[in-house]
C-alpha atoms as one frame of an Amber mdcrd trajectory, in Angstrom:
protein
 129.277 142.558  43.499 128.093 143.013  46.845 127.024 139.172  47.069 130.969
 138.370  46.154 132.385 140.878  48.659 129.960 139.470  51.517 131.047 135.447
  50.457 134.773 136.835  51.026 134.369 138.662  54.731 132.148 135.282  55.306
 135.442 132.975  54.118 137.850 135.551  55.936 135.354 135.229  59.437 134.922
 131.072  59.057 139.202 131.074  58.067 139.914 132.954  60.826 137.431 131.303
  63.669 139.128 128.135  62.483 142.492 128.330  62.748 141.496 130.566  66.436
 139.748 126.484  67.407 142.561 125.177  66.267 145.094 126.916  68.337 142.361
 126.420  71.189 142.835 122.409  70.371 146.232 122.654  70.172 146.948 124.379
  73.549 144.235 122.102  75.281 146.495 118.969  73.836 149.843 120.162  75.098
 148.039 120.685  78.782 147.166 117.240  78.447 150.663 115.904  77.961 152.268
 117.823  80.425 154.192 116.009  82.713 154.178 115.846  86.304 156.707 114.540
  88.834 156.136 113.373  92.117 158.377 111.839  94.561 157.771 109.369  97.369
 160.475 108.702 100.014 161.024 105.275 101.602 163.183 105.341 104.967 164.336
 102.433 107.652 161.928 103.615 110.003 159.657 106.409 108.720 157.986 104.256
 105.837 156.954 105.161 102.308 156.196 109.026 102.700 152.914 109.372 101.350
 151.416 105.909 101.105 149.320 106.885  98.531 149.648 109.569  96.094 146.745
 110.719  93.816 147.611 112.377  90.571 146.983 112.843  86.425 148.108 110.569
  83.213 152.012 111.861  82.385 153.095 111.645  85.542 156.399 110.117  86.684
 156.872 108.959  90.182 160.084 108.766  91.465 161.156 106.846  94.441 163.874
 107.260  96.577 165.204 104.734  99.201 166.805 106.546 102.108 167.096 102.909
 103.914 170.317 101.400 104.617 169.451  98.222 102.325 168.601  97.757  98.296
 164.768  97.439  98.136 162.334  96.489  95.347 159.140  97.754  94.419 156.267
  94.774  93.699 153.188  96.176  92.099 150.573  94.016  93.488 147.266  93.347
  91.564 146.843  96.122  88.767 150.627  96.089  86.640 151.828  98.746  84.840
 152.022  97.635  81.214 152.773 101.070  79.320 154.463 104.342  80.950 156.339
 107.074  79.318 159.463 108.382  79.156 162.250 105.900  80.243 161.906 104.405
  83.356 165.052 103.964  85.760 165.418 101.173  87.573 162.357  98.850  85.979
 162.485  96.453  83.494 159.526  94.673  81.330 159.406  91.436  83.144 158.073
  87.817  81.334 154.535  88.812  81.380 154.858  92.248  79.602 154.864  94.549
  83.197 157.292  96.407  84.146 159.195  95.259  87.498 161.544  96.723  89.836
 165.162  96.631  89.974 167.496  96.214  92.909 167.361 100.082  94.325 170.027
 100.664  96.186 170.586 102.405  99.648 170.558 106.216  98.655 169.440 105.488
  94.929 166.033 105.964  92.669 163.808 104.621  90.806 161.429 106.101  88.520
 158.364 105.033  86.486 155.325 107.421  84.444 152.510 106.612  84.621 150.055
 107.106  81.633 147.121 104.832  82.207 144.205 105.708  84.561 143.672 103.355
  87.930 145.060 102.364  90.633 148.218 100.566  91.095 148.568  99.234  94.660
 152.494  98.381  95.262 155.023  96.904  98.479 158.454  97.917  99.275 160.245
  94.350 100.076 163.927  94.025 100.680 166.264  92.811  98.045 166.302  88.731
  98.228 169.898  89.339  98.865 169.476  91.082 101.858 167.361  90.120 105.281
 165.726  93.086 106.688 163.376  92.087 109.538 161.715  95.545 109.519 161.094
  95.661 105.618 160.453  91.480 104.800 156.968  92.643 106.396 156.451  94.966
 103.905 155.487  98.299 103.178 152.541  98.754 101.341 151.608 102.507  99.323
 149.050 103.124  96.625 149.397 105.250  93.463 146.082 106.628  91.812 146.437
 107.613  88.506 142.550 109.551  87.634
């Protein structure tokens, strides 16, 4: 008898440490998929404001173009090929990346990141437009770790 009542507080213990490491797991997984936004300017004669940004998986950059032209965003060498949520202002281009649509003066753009690296990107004005001070280019970085 004593052997059966110490098997059942050893069941209870193991039941209960288990479903305590679960909940552990569970709360560690929805810290993980938090999300995170971050925004990044881009002005006529300020620039991108910050150039580059540092930040986690989940998070969703939004730009917004305080010029007085329609810009695009041109990721350079590393693409972004999978992002969450539903990006505004990008479409999936021919080779499976995501590319930027015409923003317009005073509009946004937004993209979430969820893969690790960094994505090195220009700010060039829309082909319909000329804009000596942005066909240069402005160049930011985005570090996804």
């Amino acid at each position: 008898m004593k052997r059966e009542t110490i098997i059942t507080i050893i069941a209870i213990l193991l039941g209960i440490f288990c479903l305590t490491g679960l909940t552990v797991a569970a709360e560690k997984e929805t810290e993980e998929l938090k999300l995170i936004n971050k925004i990044i300017t881009f002005g006529d004669y300020e620039g991108l404001r910050p150039l580059t940004l540092t930040s986690k998986p989940g998070t969703a950059i939004i730009w917004v173009n305080n010029s007085r032209f329609p810009i695009e965003l041109l990721f350079l060498d590393k693409k972004v090929v999978l992002a969450c949520g539903s990006p505004v202002n990008f479409f999936v281009g021919k080779d499976g990346a995501y590319e930027s649509n015409k923003i317009p003066s005073g509009g946004t753009a937004s993209l979430c990141f969820i893969e690790k690296g960094k994505y090195e990107y220009k700010i060039q004005s829309s082909k319909t437009f000329y804009v000596g001070r942005i066909e240069r280019g402005f160049q930011g970085t985005i570090s996804i770790e």
